[in-house]
C-alpha positions as a printed Julia matrix, in Angstrom:
276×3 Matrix{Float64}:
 55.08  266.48   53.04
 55.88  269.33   55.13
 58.97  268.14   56.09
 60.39  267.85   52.53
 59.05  271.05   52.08
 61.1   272.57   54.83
 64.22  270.59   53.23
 63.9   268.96   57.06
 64.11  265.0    57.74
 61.41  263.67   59.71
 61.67  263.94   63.57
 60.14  261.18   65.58
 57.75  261.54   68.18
 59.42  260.97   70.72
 61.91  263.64   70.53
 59.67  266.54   70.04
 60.89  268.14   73.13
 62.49  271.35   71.68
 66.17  270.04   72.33
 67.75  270.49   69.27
 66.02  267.97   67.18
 65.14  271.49   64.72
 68.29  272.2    64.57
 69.71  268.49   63.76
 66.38  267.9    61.19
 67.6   270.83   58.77
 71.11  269.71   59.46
 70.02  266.17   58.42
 71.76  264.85   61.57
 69.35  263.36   63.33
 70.11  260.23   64.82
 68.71  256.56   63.87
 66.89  256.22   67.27
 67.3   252.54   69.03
 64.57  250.02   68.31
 63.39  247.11   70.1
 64.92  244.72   67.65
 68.06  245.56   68.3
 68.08  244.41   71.58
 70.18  241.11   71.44
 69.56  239.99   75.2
 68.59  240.97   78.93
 71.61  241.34   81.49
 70.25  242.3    84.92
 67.58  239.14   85.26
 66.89  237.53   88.96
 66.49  233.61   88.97
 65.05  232.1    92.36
 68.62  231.54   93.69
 67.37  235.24   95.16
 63.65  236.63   95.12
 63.18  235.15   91.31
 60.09  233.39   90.24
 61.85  231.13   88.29
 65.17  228.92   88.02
 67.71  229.16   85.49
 66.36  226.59   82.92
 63.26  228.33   83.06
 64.54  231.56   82.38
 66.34  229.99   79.49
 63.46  228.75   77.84
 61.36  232.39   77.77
 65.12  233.84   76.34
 65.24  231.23   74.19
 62.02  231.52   72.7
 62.26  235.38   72.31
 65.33  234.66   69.83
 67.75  236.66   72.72
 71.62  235.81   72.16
 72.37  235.99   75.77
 71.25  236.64   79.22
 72.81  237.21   82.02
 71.49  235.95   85.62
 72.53  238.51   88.24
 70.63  238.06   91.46
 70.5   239.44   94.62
 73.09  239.22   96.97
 73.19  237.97  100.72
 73.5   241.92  101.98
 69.91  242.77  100.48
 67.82  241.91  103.71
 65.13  241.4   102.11
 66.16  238.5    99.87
 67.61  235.79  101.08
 70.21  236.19   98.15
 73.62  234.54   96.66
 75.95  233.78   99.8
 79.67  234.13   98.55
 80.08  230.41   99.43
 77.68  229.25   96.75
 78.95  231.03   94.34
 80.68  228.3    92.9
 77.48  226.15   92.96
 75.85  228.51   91.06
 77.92  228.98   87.98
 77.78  225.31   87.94
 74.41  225.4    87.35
 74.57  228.17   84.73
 77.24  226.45   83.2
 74.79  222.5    82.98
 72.4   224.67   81.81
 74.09  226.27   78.61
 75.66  222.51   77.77
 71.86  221.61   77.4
 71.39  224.67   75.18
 74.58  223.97   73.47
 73.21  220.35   72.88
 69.71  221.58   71.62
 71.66  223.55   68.93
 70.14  227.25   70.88
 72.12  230.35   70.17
 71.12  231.31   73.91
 74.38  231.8    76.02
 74.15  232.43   79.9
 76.34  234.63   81.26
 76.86  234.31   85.69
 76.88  237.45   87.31
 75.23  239.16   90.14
 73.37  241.83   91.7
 75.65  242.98   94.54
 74.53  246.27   97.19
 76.64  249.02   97.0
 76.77  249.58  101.32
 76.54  253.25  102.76
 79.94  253.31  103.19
 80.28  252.46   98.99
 81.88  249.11   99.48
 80.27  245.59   98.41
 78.59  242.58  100.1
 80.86  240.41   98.11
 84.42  240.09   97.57
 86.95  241.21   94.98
 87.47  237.37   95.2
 84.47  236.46   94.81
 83.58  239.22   92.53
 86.1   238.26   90.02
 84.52  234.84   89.22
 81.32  236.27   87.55
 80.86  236.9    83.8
 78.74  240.09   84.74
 78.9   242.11   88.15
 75.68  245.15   88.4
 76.26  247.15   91.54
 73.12  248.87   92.77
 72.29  250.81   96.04
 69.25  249.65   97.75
 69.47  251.08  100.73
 71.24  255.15  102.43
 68.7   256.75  100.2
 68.68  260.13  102.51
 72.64  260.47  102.26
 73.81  263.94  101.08
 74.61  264.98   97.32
 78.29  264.56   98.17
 78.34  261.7   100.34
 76.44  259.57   97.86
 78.12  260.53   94.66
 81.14  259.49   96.27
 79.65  256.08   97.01
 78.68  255.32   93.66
 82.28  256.39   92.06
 84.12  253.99   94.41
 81.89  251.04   92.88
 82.08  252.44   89.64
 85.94  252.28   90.07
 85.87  248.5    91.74
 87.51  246.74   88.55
 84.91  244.04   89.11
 81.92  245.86   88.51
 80.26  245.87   84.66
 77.06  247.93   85.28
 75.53  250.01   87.65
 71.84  249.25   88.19
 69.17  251.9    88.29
 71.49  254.45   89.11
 69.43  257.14   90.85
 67.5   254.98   92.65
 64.06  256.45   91.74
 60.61  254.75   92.67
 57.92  256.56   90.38
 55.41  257.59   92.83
 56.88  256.72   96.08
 60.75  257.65   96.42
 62.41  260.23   94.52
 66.04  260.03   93.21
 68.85  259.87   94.85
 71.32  263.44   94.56
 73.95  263.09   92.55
 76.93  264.57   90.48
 75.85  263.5    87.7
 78.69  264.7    85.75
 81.6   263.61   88.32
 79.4   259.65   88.01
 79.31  260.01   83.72
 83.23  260.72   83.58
 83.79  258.02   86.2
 81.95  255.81   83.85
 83.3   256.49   80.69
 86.72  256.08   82.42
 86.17  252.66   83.97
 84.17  251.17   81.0
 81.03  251.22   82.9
 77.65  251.14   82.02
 74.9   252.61   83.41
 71.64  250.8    83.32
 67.94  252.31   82.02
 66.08  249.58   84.14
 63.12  249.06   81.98
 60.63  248.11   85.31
 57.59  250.4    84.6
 57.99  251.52   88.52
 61.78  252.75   87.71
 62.73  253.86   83.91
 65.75  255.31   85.96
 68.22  256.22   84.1
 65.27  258.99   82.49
 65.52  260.47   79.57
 67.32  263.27   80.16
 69.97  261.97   82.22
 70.29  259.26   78.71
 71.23  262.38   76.9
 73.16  263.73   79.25
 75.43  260.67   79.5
 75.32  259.74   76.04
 76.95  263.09   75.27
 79.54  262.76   77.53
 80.35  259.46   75.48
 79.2   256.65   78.74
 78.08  253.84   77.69
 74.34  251.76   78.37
 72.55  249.3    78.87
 68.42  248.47   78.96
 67.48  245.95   81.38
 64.59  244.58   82.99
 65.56  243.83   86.07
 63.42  240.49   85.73
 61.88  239.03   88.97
 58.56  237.57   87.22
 58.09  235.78   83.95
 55.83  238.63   82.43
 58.72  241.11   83.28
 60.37  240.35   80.22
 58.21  242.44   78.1
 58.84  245.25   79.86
 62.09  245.54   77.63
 59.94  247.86   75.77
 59.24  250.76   77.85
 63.36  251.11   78.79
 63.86  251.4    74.32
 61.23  253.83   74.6
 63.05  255.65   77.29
 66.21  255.52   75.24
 64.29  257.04   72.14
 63.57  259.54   73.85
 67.18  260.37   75.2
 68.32  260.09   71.58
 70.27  257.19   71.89
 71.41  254.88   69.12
 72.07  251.4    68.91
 76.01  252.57   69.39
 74.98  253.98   72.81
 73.83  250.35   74.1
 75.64  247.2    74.98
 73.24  244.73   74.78
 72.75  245.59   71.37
 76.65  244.05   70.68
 77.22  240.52   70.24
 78.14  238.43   73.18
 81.81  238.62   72.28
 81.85  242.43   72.26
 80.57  242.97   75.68
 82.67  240.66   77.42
 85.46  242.52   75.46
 84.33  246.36   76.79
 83.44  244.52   80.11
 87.54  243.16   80.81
């Protein structure tokens, strides 16, 4: 009621921040915030080909039975010590398995598509623990750093732009690198990464892991306004991971962002479309 009074359209919670949302209420140009049912499917997911709970058909069937489109299995690669990750020689192997594995869905009549990709490490020195070669096989390539977390503002900004301008690479994952808690971001030109993006048809992930929400809210804006594309993803390692879809929409909401702004809420055909 005291909206209409106002002549003002109702702002949502989550953008009560004193950023403009005023302004855009009496203007009536507030945007039509993302919602969780717009997400159409998950595209950073780990199977146990890396450090995965699960294996591919098992994935499938959660997907599946949460009514997603597509996925997209992008694990770990060999460089990631920690994991003992996708060699280069196997890659082959394991699109064959993605591919037996959306025949079976094809057969059961499931909209569920599986797209191959991978996790790969963005080194210290910005190149990749996998080939161009290699690379170029995948459906989906994320490129994340995982490791160089001290490296100056300049030194690491140029790291990420030589990934971001690797032809092979679709996303980059978590992109300041933030722990909540227990390591802060990385420092970055943020605006020198965003134009990158927007210039290589890159998107830039909000990983929804309750630990990360990295990209944050702010930097959502920030990118969304300088037109770059993204994407929510859950980075899934466990089986309960997949709800956490939620908290990366709510991060979104709260950067202002639209359905527009996100990839995976396009069909299939779309993204592999931006993605080329």
């Amino acid at each position: 009621m005291v909206y209409k009074i106002l002549g003002m359209d109702w702002i949502p919670p989550e953008i009560r921040e004193n950023r403009g949302e005023i302004e855009a209420s009496i203007k009536h140009q507030l945007p039509k915030l993302i919602k969780s049912g717009d997400i159409k499917g998950d595209l950073h997911i780990h199977s146990d080909w890396s450090d995965g709970e699960l294996n591919i058909g098992e994935i499938a069937d959660i997907a599946n039975n949460m009514d997603y489109g597509y996925i997209a299995i992008t694990d770990h690669t060999a460089g990631l010590g920690i994991t003992h990750g996708l060699k280069e020689k196997d890659i082959g192997e394991y699109i064959t398995e993605i591919t037996q594995t959306n025949s079976k869905l094809q057969t059961s009549n499931s909209k569920l598509k599986i797209l191959a990709g991978a996790e790969v490490n963005i080194l210290t020195n910005g190149n990749l623990d996998i080939s161009d070669k290699g690379l170029s096989k995948l459906d989906v390539v994320v490129a994340s750093i995982h490791s160089g977390f001290r490296q100056p503002r300049e030194q690491v900004t140029e790291r990420l732009l030589k990934a971001i301008e690797n032809p092979n690479i679709d996303i980059i994952g978590h992109p300041s690198g933030r722990l909540l808690g227990s390591r802060q971001p990385l420092d970055i030109d943020w605006q020198k990464i965003f134009r990158a993006a927007k210039a290589n048809n890159v998107a830039m992930e909000i990983n929804a892991h309750p630990q990360r929400l990295d990209l944050n809210d702010e930097l959502a804006m920030m990118a969304k306004e300088m037109g770059v594309k993204m994407v929510i993803s859950t980075d899934m390692h466990h089986s309960e991971h997949f709800q956490n879809m939620r908290y990366g929409v709510a991060v979104a909401r709260r950067g202002w962002l639209e359905k527009s702004d996100i990839i995976n809420t396009w069909s299939i055909e779309k993204i592999l479309q931006y993605f080329q």
